[in-house]
C-alpha positions in Angstrom: -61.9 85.2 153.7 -62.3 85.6 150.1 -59.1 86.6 149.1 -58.0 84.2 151.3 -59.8 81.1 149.7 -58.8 82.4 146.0 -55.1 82.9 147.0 -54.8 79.3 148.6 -56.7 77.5 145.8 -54.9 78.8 143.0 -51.6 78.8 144.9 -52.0 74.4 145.9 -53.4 73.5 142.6 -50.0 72.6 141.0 -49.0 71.1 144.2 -52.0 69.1 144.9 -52.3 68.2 140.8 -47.6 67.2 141.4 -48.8 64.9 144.4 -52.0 63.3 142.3 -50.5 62.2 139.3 -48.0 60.5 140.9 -50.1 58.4 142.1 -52.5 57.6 139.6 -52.5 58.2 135.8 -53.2 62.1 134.8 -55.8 61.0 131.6 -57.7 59.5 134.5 -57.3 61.9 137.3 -59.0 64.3 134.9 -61.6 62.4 134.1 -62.5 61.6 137.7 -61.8 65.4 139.0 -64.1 66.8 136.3 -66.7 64.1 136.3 -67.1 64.6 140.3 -67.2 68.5 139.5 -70.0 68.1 136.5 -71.9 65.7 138.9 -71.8 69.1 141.6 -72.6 71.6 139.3 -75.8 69.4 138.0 -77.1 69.0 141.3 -76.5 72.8 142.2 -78.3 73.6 139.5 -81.5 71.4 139.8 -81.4 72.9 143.5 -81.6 76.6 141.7 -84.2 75.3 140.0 -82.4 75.9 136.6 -82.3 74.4 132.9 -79.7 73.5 130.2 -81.9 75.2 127.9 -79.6 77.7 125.6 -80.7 79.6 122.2 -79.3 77.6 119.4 -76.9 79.8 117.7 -74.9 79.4 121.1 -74.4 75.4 121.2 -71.6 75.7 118.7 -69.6 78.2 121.1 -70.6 76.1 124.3 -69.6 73.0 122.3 -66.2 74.6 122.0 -65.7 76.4 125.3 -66.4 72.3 126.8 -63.3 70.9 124.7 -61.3 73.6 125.6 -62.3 73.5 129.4 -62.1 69.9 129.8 -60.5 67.5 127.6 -57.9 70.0 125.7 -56.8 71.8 129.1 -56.8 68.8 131.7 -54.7 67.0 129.2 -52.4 69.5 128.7 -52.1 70.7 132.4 -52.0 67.3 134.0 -49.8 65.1 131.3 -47.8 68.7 131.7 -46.9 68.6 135.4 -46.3 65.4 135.6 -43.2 66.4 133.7 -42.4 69.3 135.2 -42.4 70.9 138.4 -45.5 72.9 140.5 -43.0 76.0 140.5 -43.4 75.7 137.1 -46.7 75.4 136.5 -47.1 78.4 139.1 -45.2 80.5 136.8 -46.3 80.0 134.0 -49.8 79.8 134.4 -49.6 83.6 135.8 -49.4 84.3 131.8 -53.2 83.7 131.8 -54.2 87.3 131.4 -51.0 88.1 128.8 -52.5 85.1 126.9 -56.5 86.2 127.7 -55.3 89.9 126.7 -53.7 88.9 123.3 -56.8 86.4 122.6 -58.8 89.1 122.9 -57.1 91.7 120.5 -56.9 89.0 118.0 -60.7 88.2 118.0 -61.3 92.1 118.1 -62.4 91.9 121.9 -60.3 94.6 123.0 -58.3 97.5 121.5 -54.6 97.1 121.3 -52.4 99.1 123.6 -48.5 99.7 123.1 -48.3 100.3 126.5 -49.1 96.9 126.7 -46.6 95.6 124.5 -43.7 96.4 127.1 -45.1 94.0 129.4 -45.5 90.8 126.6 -42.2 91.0 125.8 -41.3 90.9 129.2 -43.5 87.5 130.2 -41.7 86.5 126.7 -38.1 87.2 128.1 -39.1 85.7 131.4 -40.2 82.3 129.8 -37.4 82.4 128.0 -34.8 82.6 130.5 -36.9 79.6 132.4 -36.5 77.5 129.4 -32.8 78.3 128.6 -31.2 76.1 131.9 -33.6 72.8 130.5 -32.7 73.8 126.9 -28.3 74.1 128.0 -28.4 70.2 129.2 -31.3 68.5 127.0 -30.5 65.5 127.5 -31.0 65.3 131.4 -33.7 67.4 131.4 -35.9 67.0 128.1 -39.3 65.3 129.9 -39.5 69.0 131.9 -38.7 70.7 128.2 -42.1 68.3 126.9 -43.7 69.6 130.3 -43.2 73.1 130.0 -44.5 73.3 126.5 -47.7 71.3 127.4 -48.1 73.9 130.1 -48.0 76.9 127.7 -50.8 74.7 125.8 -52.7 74.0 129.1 -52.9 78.3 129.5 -53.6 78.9 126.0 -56.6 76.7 126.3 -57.4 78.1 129.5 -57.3 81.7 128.7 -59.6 80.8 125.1 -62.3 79.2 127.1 -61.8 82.5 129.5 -62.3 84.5 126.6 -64.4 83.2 124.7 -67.1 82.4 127.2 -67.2 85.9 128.1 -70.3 87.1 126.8 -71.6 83.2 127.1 -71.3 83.9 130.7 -72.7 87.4 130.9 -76.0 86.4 129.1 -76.6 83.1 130.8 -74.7 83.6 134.2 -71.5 81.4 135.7 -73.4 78.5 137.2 -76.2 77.5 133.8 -72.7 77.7 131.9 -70.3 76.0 134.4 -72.5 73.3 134.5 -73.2 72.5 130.6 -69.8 73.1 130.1 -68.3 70.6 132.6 -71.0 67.8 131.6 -70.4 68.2 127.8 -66.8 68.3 128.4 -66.7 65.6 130.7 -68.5 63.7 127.5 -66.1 64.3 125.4 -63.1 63.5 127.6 -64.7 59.7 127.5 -62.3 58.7 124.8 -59.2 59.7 126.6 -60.2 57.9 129.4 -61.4 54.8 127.6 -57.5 55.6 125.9 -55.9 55.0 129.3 -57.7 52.2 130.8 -54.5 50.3 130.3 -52.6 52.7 132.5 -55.7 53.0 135.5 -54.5 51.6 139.1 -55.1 52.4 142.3 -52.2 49.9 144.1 -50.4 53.5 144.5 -53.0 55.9 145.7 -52.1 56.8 149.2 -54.2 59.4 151.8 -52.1 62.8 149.7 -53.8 61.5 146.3 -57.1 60.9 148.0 -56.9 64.9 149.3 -55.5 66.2 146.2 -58.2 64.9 144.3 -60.9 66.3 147.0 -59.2 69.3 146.8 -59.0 69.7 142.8 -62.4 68.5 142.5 -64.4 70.3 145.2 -62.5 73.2 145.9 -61.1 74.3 142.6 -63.2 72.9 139.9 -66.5 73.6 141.8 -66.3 76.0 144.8 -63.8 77.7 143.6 -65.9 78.9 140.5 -68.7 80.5 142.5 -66.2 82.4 144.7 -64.6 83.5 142.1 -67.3 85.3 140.4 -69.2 86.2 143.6 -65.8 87.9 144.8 -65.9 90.1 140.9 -69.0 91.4 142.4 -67.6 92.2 146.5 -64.3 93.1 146.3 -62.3 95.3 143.6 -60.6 94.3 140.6 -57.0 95.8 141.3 -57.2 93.7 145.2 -57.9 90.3 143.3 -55.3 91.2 140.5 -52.6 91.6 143.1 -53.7 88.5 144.7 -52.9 86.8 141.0 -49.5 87.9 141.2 -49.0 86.7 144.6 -50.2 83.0 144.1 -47.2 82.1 141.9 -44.7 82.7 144.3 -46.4 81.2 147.1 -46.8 78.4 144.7 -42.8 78.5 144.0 -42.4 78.2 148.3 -44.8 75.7 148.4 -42.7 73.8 146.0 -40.0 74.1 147.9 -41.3 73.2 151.3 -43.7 70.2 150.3 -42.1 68.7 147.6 -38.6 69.4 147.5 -38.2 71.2 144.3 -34.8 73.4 143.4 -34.7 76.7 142.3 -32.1 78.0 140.0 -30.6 81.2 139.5 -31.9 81.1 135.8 -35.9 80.4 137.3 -35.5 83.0 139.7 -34.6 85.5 136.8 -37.1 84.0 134.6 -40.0 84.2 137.2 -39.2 87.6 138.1 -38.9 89.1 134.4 -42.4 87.1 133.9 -43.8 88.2 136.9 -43.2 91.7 136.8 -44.4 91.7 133.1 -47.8 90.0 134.2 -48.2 92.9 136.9 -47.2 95.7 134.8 -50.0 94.1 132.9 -52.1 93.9 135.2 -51.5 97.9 136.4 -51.7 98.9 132.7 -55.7 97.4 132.8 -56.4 98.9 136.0 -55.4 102.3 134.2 -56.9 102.3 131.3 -60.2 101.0 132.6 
């Protein structure tokens, strides 16, 4: 049941973000999803019985792992999709551990592996030959160029705050930081919001935005955090990497089904030189751990 809930909420999550922000503005979908999520994780935590209390040389790195969480991501990811497609978004958000695994060598994390190499330039090619149909008739299809690019942004800012809050995580545990995390963030998102006041309605908001935004908001941004981590302790790491690989191409016949989308010979190529990259990747990890 695990997998099961981990599979499903990572493969709807473009879907159910497509379907929201059609409906109502994504500044201040974001706001709302992560504001609802913060409000859950506080009142988790006062049920645990837990503070907010952290040692003080590791405010400036939470300070940073909330505006990459919140704000920087959700702005990204949701101004992103609304421009592009949930296949899309399903691809390229499978780069998360080529992005988390380069991260990491930069900031001295992890030791660099050729064998690794292969497999970025691979997710590179793949990308590539996803962007190359958009790129061959700009002028039709320039908003799902913009879109595409914010969603490379929205992973990079995903896979620093995975990164970085690492050892944040380790010493403190998922929930203390989760929680300061989403509240700060949410904080600091206040500006964008105020920013798109203008733009705020709810004349369009029909019963699919009012369960995507249950969904985003209580099954990925809160439960699925606690699953996630309690499922790193249960099951093993190569099951749940498989499962990572498998939630972008559900995603892609989700797309499909539910909303319609076409898939061209050049995605199809793209997504699988990406995919198979991500789980050589993934197999190379496996191995040398």
């Amino acid at each position: 049941m695990l997998l099961v809930f981990i599979t499903l909420a990572a493969t709807f999550t473009p879907i159910f973000s497509k379907l929201s922000v059609a409906e109502i503005s994504p500044l201040s979908f974001g706001f709302f999803r992560f504001g609802t999520a913060a409000i859950l994780f506080f009142i988790t935590l006062k049920i645990r019985k837990l503070d907010l209390k952290f040692e003080r040389q590791d405010y400036p790195r939470l300070i940073l792992l909330s505006l990459l969480c919140i704000p920087l991501n959700q702005f990204f990811f949701l101004t992103g999709i609304k421009m592009s497609y949930a296949s899309h978004s399903g691809i390229i958000y499978s780069l998360n551990p080529v992005y988390a695994y380069v991260i990491a060598v930069l900031f001295k994390y992890e030791k660099f592996y050729y064998s690794k190499l292969f497999s970025i330039l691979l997710t590179v090619l793949g990308i590539i030959f996803i962007f190359y149909e958009n790129f061959s008739v700009v002028s039709v299809n320039n908003n799902v160029i913009t879109g595409d690019v914010l969603l490379l942004f929205a992973v990079l800012t995903f896979s620093l705050y995975l990164t970085l809050g690492k050892g944040t995580i380790e010493k403190y545990g998922a929930l203390k930081t989760s929680a300061f995390v989403f509240l700060l963030g949410s904080f600091f998102y206040i500006p964008l919001f105020v920013y798109d006041l203008p733009n705020l309605s709810f004349e369009k908001v029909t019963y699919m935005g009012i369960i995507g935004f249950l969904y985003l908001s209580i099954i990925v941004a809160y439960l699925a955090y606690f699953v996630w981590y309690y499922a790193l302790k249960r099951i093993a790491v190569s099951k749940l990497t498989t499962l990572s690989n498998i939630s972008p191409l559900l995603t892609v016949l989700f797309s499909v089904i539910f909303l319609g989308e076409h898939i061209s010979l050049f995605f199809l190529i793209g997504s699988s030189i990406t995919l198979l990259g991500v789980f050589i990747m993934h197999r190379v990890s496996i191995d040398i751990s």
